[in-house]
C-alpha positions as CSV (number, residue, x, y, z in Angstrom):
1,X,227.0,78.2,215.5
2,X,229.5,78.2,218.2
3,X,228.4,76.1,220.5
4,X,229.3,76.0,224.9
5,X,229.9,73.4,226.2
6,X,229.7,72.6,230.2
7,X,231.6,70.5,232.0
8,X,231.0,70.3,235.8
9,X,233.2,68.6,238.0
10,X,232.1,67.9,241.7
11,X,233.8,66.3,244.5
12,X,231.6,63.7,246.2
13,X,230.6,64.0,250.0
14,X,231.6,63.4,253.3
15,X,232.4,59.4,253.9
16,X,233.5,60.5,258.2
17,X,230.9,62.1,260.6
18,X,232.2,64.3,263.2
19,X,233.1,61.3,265.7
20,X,235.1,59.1,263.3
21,X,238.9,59.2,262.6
22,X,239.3,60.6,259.7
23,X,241.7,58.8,257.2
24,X,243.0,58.9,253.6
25,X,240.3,57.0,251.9
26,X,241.2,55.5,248.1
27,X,239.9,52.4,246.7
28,X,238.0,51.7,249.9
29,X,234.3,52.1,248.9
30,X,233.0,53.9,251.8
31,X,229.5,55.1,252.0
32,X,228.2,58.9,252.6
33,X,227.6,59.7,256.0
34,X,224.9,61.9,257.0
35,X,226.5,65.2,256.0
36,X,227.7,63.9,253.0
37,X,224.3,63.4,252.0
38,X,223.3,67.1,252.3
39,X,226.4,68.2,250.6
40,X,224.7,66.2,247.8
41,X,221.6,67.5,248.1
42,X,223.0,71.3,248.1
43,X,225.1,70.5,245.5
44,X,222.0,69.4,243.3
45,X,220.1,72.8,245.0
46,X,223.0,74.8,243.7
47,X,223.1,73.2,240.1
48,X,219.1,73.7,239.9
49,X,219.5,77.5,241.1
50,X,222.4,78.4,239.1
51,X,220.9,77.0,235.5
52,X,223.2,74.6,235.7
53,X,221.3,71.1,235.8
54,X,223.0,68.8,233.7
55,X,222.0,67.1,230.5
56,X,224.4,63.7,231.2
57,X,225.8,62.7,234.6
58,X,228.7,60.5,234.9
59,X,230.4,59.1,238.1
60,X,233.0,56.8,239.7
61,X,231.8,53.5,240.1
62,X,232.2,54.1,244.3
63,X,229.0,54.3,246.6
64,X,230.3,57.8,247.8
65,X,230.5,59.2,244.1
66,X,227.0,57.8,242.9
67,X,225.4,58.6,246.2
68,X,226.2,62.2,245.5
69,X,224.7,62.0,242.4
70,X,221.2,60.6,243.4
71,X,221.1,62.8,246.3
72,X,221.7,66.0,243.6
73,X,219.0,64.5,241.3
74,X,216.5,64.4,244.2
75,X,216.9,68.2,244.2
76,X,217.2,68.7,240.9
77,X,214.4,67.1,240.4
78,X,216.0,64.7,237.7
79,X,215.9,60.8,236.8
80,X,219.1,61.1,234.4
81,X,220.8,58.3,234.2
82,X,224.0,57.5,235.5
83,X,227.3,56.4,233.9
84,X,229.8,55.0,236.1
85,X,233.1,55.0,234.7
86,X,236.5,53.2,236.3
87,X,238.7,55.7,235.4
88,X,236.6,58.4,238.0
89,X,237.6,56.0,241.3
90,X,239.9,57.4,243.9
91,X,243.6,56.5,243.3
92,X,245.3,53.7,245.8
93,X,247.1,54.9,248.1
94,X,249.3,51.6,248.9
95,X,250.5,51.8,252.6
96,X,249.0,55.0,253.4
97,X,245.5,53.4,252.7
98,X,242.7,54.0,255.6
99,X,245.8,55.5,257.6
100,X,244.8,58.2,260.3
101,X,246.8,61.8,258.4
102,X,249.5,61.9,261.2
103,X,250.4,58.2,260.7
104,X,250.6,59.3,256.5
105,X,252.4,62.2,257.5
106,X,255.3,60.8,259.9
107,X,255.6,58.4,256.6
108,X,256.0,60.7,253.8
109,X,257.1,64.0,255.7
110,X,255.4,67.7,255.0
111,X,257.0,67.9,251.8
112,X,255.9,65.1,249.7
113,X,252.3,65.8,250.8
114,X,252.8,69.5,250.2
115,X,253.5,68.8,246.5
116,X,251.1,66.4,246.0
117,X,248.3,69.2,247.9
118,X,250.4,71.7,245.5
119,X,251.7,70.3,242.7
120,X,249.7,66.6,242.5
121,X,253.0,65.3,242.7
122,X,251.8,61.3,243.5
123,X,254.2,60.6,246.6
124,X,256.5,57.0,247.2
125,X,254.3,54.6,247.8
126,X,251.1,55.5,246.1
127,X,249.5,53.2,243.6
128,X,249.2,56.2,241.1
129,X,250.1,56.6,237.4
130,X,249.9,60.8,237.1
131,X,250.0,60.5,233.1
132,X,247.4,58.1,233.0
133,X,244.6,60.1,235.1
134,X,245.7,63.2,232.6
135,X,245.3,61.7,229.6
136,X,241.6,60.0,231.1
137,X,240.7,63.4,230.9
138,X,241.9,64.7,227.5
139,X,240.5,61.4,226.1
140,X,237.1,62.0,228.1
141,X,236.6,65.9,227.7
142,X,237.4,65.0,223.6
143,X,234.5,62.1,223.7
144,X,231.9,65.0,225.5
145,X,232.8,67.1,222.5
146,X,231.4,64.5,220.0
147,X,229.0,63.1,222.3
148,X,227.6,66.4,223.7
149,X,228.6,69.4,222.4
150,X,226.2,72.1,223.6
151,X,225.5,70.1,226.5
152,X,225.8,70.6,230.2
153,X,227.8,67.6,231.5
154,X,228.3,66.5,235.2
155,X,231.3,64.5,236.7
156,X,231.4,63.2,240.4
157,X,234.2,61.6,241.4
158,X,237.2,62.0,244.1
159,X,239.7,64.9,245.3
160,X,242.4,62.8,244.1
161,X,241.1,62.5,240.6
162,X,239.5,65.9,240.4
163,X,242.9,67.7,241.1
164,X,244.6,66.7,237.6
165,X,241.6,68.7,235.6
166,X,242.7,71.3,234.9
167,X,245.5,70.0,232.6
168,X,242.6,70.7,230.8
169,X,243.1,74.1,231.0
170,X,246.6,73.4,228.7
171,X,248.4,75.3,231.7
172,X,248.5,73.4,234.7
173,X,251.1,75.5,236.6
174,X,249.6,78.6,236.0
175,X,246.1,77.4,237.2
176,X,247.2,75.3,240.1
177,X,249.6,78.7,241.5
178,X,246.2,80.9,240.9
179,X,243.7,78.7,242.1
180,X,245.1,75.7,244.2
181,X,243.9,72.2,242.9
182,X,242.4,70.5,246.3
183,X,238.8,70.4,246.0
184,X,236.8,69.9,249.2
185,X,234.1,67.7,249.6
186,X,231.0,68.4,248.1
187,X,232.3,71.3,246.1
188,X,232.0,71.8,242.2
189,X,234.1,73.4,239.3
190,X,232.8,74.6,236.3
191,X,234.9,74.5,232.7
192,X,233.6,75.3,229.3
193,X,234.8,74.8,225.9
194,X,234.1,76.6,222.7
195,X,235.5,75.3,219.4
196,X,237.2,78.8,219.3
197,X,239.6,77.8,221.7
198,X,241.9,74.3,221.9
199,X,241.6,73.9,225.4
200,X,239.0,74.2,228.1
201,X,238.6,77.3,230.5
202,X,237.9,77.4,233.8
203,X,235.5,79.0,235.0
204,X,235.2,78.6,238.6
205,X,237.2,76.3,240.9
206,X,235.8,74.9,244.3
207,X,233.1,76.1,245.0
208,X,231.0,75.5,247.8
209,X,227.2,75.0,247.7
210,X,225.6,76.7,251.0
211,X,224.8,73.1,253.4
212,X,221.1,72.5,254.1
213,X,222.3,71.8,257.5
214,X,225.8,72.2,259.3
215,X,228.0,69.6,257.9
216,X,230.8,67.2,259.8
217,X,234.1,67.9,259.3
218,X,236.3,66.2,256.6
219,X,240.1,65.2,256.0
């Protein structure tokens, strides 16, 4: 039997409420605001509606990623247990770290952050080793194969993480021209694998469960 497996990847909520400067957050372990909560919530709403609750959840080890999680479950209506794995953390942004996005911007110029938006493209400075978040996910989507074929599987983790997925798809350029690779906060994306194919397909990219209330905005 051929079976599907499910691999959901969500982006974790908002860490800035609608009065706080909003900066490039990394390795900072920033808590979910109050909007961020209810993007976790809808997300888990979403998952529950959809058919998509998850048999394994696995998250960064970052208060933002895992309180996105809970929040999920306590829609969902779950008690799954949670991974938290290192190689799901934001990356470091060196000297652009908690920096405002104009004070980024006057460093890097529009270009280097348009590839990295574009392309993932890690710009000077960055604490960020491309190949290494890539082949975190080949290495991890192989292990969910063993582990949980059949299964539906749930990742929460960061936009900086989240945006080299779909080498997954063994055709990064195409995807990211199609589809774009930023997620926003609180969205999901949905791949699958068969053992019909070598590589995973995407299904949906960035999508955005409906807020149970109007949400702040984010970077």
């Amino acid at each position: 039997m051929n079976k599907t497996t499910r691999l959901l990847i969500a982006r974790h909520g908002n860490t800035f409420g609608p009065e706080d400067v909003v900066t490039r957050v990394g390795t900072t372990d920033l808590p979910l605001v109050d909007s961020g909560l209810k993007q976790g919530q809808a997300l888990g709403l979403y998952l529950k509606q959809e058919d998509l609750i998850p048999d394994v959840i696995f998250t960064s080890t970052l208060k933002r990623a895992i309180q996105t999680a809970n929040e999920a479950q306590k829609t969902m209506q779950t008690s799954l247990p949670i991974a938290r794995l290192s190689i799901f953390n934001e990356i470091d942004y060196g000297p652009d770290e908690n920096q405002p996005e104009d004070v980024v911007l006057a460093r890097l110029g529009s270009e280097a952050l348009r590839a990295w938006e574009t392309k993932a493209q890690v710009p000077t400075g960055w604490k960020v080793c491309a190949e290494d978040i890539i082949n975190n996910w080949r290495i991890f989507s192989s292990q969910l194969l063993e582990n949980y074929e059949g299964k539906i599987i749930l990742v929460v983790t960061s936009n900086g993480i989240a945006r080299f997925s779909p080498y997954l798809t063994a055709d990064f350029d195409r995807f990211s021209k199609q589809f774009g690779i930023k997620m926003s906060t609180g969205a999901l994306s949905l791949f699958e694998k068969t053992l019909a194919l070598d590589f995973w397909t995407c299904l949906q990219w960035n999508i955005k469960p409906k807020p149970l209330e109007t949400s702040s905005r984010t970077k």
